[in-house]
C-alpha positions as CSV (number, residue, x, y, z in Angstrom):
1,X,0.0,0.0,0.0
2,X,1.3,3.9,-0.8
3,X,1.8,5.8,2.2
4,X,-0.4,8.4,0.1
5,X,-3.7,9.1,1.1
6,X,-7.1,10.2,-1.1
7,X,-9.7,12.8,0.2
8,X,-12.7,12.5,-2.5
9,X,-15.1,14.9,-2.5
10,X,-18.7,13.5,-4.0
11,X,-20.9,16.2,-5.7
12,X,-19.4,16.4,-9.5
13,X,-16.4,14.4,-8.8
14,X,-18.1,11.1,-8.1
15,X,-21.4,11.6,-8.5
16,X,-23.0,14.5,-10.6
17,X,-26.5,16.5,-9.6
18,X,-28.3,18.5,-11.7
19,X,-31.6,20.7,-9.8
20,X,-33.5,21.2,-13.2
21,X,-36.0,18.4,-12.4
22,X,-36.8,19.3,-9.2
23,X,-36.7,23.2,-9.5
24,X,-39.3,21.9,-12.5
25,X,-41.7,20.3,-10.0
26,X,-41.4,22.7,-7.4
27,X,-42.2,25.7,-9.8
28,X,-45.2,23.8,-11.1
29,X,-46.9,24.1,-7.9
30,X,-45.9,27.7,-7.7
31,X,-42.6,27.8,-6.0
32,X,-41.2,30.5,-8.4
33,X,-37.6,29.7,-7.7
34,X,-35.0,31.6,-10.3
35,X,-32.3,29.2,-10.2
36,X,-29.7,27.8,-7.5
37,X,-28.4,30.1,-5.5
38,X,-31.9,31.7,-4.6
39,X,-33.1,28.2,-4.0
40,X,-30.4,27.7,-1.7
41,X,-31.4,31.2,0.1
42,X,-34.6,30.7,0.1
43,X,-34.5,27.3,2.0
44,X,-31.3,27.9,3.6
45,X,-29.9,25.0,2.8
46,X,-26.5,26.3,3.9
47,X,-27.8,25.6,7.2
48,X,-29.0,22.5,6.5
49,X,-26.0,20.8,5.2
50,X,-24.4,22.1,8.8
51,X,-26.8,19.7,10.5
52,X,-29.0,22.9,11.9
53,X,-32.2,21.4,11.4
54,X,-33.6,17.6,10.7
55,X,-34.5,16.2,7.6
56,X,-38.6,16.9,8.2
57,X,-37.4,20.6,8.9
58,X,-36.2,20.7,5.5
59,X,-38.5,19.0,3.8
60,X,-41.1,21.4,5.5
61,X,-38.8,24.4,4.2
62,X,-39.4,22.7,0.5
63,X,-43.2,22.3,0.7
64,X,-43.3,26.1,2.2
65,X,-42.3,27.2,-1.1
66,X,-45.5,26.0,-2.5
67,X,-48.5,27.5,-3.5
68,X,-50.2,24.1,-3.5
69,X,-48.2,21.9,-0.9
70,X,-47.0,17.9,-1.9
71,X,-47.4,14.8,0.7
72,X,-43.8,14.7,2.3
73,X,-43.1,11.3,0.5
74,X,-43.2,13.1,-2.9
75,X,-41.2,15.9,-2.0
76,X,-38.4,13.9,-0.3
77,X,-38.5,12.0,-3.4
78,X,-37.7,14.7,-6.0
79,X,-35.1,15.7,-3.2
80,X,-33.2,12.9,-3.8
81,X,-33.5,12.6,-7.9
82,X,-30.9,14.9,-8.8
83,X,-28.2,12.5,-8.9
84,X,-26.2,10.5,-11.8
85,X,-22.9,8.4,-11.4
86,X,-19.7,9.6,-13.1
87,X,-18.6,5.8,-13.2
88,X,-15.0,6.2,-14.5
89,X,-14.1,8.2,-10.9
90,X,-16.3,5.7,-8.9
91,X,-14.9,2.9,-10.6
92,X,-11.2,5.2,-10.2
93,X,-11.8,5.1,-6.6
94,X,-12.7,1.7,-5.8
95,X,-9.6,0.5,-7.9
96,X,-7.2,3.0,-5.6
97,X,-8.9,1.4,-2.3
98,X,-6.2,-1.2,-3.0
99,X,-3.4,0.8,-3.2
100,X,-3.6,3.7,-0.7
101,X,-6.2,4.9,1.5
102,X,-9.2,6.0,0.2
103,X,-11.9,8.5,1.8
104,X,-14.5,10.6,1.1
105,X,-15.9,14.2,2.4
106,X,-18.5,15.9,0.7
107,X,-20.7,18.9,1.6
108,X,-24.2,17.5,1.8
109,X,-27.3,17.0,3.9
110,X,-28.6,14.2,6.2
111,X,-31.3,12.8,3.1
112,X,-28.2,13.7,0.2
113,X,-26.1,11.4,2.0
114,X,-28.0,8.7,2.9
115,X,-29.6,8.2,-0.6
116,X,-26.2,8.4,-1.8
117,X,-24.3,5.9,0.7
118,X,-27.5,4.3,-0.1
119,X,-28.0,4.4,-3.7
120,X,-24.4,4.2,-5.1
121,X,-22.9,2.6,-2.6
122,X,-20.3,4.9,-1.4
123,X,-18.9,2.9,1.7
124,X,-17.7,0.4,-0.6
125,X,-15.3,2.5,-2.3
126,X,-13.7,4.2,0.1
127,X,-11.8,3.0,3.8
128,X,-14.0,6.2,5.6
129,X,-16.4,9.0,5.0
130,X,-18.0,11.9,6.5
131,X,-20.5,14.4,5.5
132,X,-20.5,17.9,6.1
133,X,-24.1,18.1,8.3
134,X,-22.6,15.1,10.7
135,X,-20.3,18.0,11.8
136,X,-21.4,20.9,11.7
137,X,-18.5,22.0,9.6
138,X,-18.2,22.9,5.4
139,X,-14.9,23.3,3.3
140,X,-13.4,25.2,3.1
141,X,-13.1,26.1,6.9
142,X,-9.7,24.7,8.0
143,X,-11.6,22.6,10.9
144,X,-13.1,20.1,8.3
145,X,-10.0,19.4,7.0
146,X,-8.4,18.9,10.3
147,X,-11.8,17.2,12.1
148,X,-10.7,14.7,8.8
149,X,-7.0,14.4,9.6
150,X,-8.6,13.1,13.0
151,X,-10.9,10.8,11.6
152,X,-9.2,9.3,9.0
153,X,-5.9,9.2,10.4
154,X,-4.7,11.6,7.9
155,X,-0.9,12.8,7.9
156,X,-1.1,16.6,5.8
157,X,1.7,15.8,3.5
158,X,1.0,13.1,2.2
159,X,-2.6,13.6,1.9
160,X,-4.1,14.2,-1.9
161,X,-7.5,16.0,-2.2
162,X,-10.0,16.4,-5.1
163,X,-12.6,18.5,-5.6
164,X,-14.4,20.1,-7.9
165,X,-14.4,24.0,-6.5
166,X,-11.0,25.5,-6.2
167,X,-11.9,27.2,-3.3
168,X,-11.8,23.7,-1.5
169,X,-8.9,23.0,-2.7
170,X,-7.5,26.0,-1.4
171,X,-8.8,25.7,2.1
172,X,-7.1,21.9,2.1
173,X,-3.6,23.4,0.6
174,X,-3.7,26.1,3.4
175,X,-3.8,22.9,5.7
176,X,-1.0,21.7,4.1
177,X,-2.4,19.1,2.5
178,X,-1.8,18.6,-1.5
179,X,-4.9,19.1,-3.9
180,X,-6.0,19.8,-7.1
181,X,-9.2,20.5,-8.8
182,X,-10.8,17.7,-10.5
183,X,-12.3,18.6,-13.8
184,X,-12.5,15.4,-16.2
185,X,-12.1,11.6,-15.4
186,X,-9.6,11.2,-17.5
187,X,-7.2,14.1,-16.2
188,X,-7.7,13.1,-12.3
189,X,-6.4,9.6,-13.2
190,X,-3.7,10.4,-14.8
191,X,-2.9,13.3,-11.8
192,X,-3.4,10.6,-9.3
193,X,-1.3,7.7,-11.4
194,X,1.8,10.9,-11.2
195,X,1.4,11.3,-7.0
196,X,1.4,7.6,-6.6
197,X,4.0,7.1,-8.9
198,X,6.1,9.5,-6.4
199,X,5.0,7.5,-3.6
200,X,6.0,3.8,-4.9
């Protein structure tokens, strides 16, 4: 095994979203919502993926934003169908478990990251993973990264991490980890193939 260790995050690095179906349902009962970031205001779902309020909370939050109100089961439902695998990075990651440690971190909610654990079958993949709701923390705030040195057992230097926002990878560089920002399968693997080469 490489003394090198692999900090995934989830959301467009192994798993892509996409809110068009669900802002779709939600504005067809009159929700009126413009587009992500006042969705994301308007439910505060900042707060949510910090683990400030439960699941039912949210999913009340959700049904408040419409004129004509959906059972809970539906809502949750179109909650969670926003999701599509990017198999080359799953399949990427579950090949690495082999060779180095392997863990995950994502921003996300309490229902996200269920589904998903659920769903795609994340804790096969990966040696350890956390969500951002389970401690009250987000990336890029240094305490994440170092609430995951904790968990996972995590020594900085020779910790790799991937995301897909730069500003996470900056908050895990000024932690002294290294990082890079993933932006096609292809790329990653070859970034990642280059670090463990190092680390043979």
């Amino acid at each position: 095994m490489s003394d090198l260790d692999i900090v995934f995050d989830v959301g467009k690095v192994l798993i892509d979203y996409d809110y068009e179906r669900l802002f779709r349902l939600l504005n067809q009962h009159g929700a009126g919502i413009e587009n992500e970031e006042d969705f994301a205001r308007r439910v505060d779902l900042i707060g949510y993926e910090q683990g400030k309020f439960s699941d039912a909370d949210f999913i009340s939050r959700l049904n408040g934003l419409l004129l004509r109100p959906l059972p809970a089961t539906a809502v949750t439902a179109a909650w969670n169908d926003l999701f599509t695998p990017i198999t080359p990075m799953l399949d990427l990651a579950r090949e690495l478990k082999n060779r180095c440690g392997v863990f995950l971190l994502s921003n996300t909610s309490g229902l996200h990251w269920q589904h998903l654990r659920r769903v795609y079958r994340l804790d096969e993949i990966c040696h350890d993973l956390f969500a951002s709701y389970q401690v009250g923390l987000m990336k890029p705030a240094a305490e994440i990264y170092r609430t995951a040195e904790t968990r996972f057992g995590l020594n900085p230097a020779n910790t790799l991490f991937v995301d897909d926002k730069e500003v996470n990878v900056a908050g895990a560089l000024a932690c002294g980890w290294q990082g890079f920002r993933h932006e096609t399968p292809q790329q990653s693997r070859q970034r990642i193939e280059d670090l463990l080469a190092g680390h043979a």
